[in-house]
N, C-alpha and C positions, 0 to 999 in steps of 0.2 A: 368837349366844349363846343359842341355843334352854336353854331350863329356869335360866338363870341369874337372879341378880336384878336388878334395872334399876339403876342408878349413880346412887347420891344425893349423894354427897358433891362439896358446890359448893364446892371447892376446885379441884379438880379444872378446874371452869366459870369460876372466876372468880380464881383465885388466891389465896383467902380460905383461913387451914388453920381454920378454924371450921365447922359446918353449921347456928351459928345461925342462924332466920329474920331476924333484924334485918341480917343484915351481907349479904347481897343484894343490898336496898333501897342500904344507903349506896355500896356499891360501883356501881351505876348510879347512882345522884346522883353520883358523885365522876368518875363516867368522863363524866357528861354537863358537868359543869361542866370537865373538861379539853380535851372537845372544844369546849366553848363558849369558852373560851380560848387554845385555837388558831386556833380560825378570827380570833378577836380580836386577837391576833398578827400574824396576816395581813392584817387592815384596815388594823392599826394602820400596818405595813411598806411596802405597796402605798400608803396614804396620803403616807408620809416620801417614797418617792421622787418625789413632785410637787413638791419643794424647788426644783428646776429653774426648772420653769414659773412662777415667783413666786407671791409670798405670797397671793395673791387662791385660785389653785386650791391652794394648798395646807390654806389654812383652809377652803375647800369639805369637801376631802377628809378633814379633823381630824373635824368637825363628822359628813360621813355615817358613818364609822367608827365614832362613837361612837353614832351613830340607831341603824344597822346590829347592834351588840353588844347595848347594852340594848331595844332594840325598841321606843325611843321616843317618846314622842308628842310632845316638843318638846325640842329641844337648844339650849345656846345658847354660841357659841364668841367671847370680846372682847376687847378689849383696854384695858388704862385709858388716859387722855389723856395720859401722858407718858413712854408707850413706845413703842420702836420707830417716832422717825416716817418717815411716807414707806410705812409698811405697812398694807395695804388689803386688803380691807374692817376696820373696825375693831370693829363688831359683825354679828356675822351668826346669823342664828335659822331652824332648820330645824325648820316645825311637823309634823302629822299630811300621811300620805303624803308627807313629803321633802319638802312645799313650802319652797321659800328665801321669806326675809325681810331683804332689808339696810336693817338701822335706819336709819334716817336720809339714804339716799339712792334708795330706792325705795317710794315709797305702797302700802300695802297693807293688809288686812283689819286689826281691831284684834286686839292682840296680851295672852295674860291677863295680869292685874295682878302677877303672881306671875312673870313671865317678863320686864317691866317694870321693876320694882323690883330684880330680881339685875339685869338693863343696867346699870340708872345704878347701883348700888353698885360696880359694875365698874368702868365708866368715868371714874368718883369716885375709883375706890381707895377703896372704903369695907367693906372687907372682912375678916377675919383672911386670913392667909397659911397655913389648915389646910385637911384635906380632912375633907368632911362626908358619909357616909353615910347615907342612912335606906332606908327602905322604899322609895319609889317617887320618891326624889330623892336627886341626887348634885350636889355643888359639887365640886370640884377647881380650884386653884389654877395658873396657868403661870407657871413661875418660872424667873427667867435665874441668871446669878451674878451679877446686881446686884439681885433679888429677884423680887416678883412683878409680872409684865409684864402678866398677864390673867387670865381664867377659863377654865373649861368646863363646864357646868351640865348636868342631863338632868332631866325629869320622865317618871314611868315610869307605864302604865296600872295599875289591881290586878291584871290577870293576871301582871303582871312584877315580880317581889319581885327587889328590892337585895342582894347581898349582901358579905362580903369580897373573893372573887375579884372582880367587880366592881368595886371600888376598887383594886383590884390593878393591873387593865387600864387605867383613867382616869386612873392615877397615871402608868402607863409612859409612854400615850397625851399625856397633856400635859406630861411630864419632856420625850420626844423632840420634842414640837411647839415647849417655847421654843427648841431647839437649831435644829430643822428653820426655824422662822421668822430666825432670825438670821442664819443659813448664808444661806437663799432672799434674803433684803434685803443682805448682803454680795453673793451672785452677782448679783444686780440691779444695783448700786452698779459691782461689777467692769466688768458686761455695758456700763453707761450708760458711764464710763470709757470703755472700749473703742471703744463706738460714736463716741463727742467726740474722742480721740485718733486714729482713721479717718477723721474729717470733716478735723478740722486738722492730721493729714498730707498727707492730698489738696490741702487748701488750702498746705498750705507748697511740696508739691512744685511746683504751679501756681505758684506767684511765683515761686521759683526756674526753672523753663521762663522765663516772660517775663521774668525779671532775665538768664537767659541771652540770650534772644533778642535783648534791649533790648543788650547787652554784647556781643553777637556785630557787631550792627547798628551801633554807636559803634564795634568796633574796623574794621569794612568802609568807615567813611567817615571815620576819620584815614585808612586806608591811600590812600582816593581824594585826599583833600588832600594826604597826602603824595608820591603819582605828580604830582597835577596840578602839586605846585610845583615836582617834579621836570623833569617835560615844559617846564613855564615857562621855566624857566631853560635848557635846551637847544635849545627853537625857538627863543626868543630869540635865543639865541649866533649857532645855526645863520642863521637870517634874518638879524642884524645881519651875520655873514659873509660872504655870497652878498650883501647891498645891499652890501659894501663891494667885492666882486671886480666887480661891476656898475656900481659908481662909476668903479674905474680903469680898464676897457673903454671909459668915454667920455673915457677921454684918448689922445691918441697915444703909441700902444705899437706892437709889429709885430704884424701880423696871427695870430704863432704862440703868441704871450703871450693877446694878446685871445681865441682860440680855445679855450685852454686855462683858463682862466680863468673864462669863460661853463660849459663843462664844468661846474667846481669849481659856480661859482653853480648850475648846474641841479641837481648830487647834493645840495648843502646843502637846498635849496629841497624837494626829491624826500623827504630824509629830516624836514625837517620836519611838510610835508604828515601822511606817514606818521605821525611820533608824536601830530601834533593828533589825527586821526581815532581813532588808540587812545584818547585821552584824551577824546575829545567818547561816544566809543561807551561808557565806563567810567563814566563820571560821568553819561550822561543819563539812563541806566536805574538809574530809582529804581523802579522794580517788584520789580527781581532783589532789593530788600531784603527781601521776603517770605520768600525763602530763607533759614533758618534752619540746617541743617545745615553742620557743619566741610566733606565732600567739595562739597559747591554750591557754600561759598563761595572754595574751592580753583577747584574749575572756573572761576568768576566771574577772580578771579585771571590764571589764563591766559589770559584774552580780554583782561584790559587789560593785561597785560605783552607781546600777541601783534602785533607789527609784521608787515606783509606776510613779510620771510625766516625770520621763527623761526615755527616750527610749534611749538605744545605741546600734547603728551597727561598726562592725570589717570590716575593707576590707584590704586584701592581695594586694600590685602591684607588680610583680616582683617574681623571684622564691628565697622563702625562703632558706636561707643556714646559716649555723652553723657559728656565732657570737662570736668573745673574750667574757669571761664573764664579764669585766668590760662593757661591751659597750651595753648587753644585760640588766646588770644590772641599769646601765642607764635610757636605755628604758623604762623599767619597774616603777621605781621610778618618772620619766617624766610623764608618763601613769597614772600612780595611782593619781599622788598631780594635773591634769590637769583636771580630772575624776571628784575627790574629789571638786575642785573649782565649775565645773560646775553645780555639782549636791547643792552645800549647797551656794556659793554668787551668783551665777547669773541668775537664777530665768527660768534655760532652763526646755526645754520640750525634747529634742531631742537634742546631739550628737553625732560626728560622731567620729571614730579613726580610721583611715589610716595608716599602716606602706608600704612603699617603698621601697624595694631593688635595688639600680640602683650599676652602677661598680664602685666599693671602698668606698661607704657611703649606711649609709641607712640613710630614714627620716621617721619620727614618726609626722602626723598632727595631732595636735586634736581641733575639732569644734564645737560649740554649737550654739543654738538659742536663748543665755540669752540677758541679758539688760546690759552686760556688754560694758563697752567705752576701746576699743584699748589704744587710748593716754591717758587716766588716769590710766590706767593697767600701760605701759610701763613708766609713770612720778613715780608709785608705787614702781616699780623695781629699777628706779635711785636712789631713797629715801630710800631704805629700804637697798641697795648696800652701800651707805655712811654712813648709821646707823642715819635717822635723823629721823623716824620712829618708834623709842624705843622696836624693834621687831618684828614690824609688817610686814605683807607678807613677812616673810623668802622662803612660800613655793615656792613665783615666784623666788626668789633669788637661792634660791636651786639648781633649774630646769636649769639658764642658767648656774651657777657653776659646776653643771653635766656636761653639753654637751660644756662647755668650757675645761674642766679636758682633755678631749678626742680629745680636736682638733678641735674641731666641736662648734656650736655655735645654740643660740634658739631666733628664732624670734616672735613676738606677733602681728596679726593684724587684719582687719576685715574677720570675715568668710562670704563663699559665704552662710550661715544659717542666719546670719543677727545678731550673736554674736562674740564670743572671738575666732580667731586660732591662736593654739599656733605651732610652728615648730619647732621642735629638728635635723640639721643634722650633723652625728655624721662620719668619715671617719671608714672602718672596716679596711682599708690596704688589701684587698682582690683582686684578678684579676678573672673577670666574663665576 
């Protein structure tokens, strides 16, 4: 713009439609005080979101925000003695260069008397609940909606004049810090909750394991008492039988009687043997109680129901999970009197027991390769269900009264072995 005139009108420069010299000046004072109140802004913000970390760094953070803004040579952030308890530090004082001073819990240089005297008015509640401006001091009040909870004070050097904006910003600053402290000692309060309820669910789950285990363990050694009195009562028989064909053998009989007879005595005697050794091998291993799981104590199972002719195998479908104890106990009992049938009325060789986990029931198969008949089984259970039986087969009675208790229901029918399956499916209430 050769030969033009040079552009005076600071309007133009500043937004101002005046070219007074006065309106310049205020226009950079008014642009400095808005940039000083942004970044003030930004203390203030960057401070609030330490609510997290508890009230300790959060009042840190109140406190440099506010050094930070006026440039001051002592700050002091407190609270009176019957707010907020449980929230810490309760006064805190940040002198020349940021050093911290927590009142009353860390020894430190003396503190002015002027900085002293606002503490305890504080800590007293000995204060009005307004905000005080001066020149090179600020009181600011922090207040909940139950009133004033604490202070915020600043002492300023004379380079640093006070002014509205100023209390503009210590106002925001401590309005958001009662909110910010409340919110941080409720997260606190949540967090500590949370941590207690973490301990004493770990700890409930732990008893529940050992009340399982302890219950798993009670129901493994009724079942052994109940084989053993079982066995009792059939060696017994069996041996009182065989002494008594061995008693008539010493009388004169013919040689073909006598023969046949010793026979009978030897199989009695033979299947005796046989069931003692299941019963001595079931009951002396008191180790295998360690075993805790439903499939171990299934396998356990099949060794003391296993006489030398019946073979049995275990099969898992599904992935095994932790069982109510009624429902394991169940099982168990199903297992054992299903076991016990196959091995002593129905004349099997092989066995099989299958348990199934599917989603919200398990089922318990079990199958053998006896001479057993489905429908005269299941005519046995109706008879023996109305009482017209005089006691007999309770054990099938039993079995579907179990898995009726629970929801769940037991069916009887041809196995693919060419003898008796029996099904127990029992609902666990589980989501898989």
């Amino acid at each position: 713009m050769t030969g033009a005139e040079p552009v005076t009108d600071l309007s133009l420069l500043t937004g101002l439609r005046s070219s007074k010299s006065t309106y310049y000046p205020q226009y950079r004072g008014a642009a400095e005080r808005l940039e000083r109140v942004v970044h003030a802004l930004d203390l203030v913000s960057r401070a609030l979101t330490r609510t997290v970390e508890g009230p300790e760094t959060l009042i840190c953070a109140v406190a440099e925000a506010a050094r930070a803004h006026l440039n001051a040579r002592w700050v002091v952030v407190a609270l009176t003695d019957a707010s907020l308890p449980g929230t810490g530090p309760r006064r805190l004082v940040l002198g020349p260069d940021a050093s911290p001073f927590l009142v009353g819990e860390v020894e430190g240089p003396p503190l002015p008397d002027d900085v002293l005297a606002c503490l305890e008015d504080v800590r007293s509640a000995r204060f009005a609940a307004e905000q005080v401006i001066e020149p090179h001091y600020a009181f600011v009040p922090i207040e909940s909606v139950d009133g004033a909870v604490g202070a915020l004070a600043a002492w300023t050097d004379p380079r640093r004049t006070l002014d509205a904006t100023d209390g503009a910003v210590l106002g925001i600053l401590a309005s958001q810090t009662a909110v910010a402290l409340q919110n941080s000692a409720t997260f606190q309060d949540a967090r500590r909750t949370a941590a207690d309820l973490a301990v004493r669910n770990a700890e409930l789950e732990a008893t529940q394991r050992r009340l399982g285990a302890a219950h798993r363990h009670q129901v493994l050694d009724e079942e052994r008492h109940r084989i053993a009195r079982e066995l009792h009562d059939s060696v017994t028989q069996a041996v009182l039988s065989a002494g008594m064909q061995i008693e008539v053998c010493r009388n004169d009989i013919p040689e073909s009687e006598r023969r046949e007879r010793l026979d009978l005595a030897k199989d009695l005697t033979r299947r005796a043997v046989e069931q003692l050794r299941s019963a001595i091998y079931s009951l002396g291993h008191a180790g295998d109680a360690e075993r805790s799981s439903l499939p171990d104590m299934l396998d356990q199972l099949s060794v003391v129901h296993m006489p030398d002719e019946l073979q049995v195998v275990v099969d898992i479908d599904g992935t095994p999970e932790e069982l109510p104890g009624d429902v394991e106990h169940a099982i168990l009992r199903i297992a054992g009197e299903a076991l016990f049938n196959a091995a002593v009325h129905s004349d099997a060789s092989h066995a099989a027991l299958d348990l199934r986990y599917r989603r919200g029931t398990v089922t318990l198969v079990v199958s053998d390769d006896g001479d057993g008949d489905p429908a005269t089984v299941r005519t046995a259970m109706r008879l023996a269900e109305s009482g017209d039986l005089g006691g007999a087969h309770r054990g099938l009675v039993n079995m579907a009264t179990r898995a009726r208790e629970l929801g769940g229901h037991l069916d009887v029918g041809r196995s693919r072995l060419g003898g008796i399956e029996v099904a127990a499916t029992i609902p666990t209430g589980g989501q898989r």
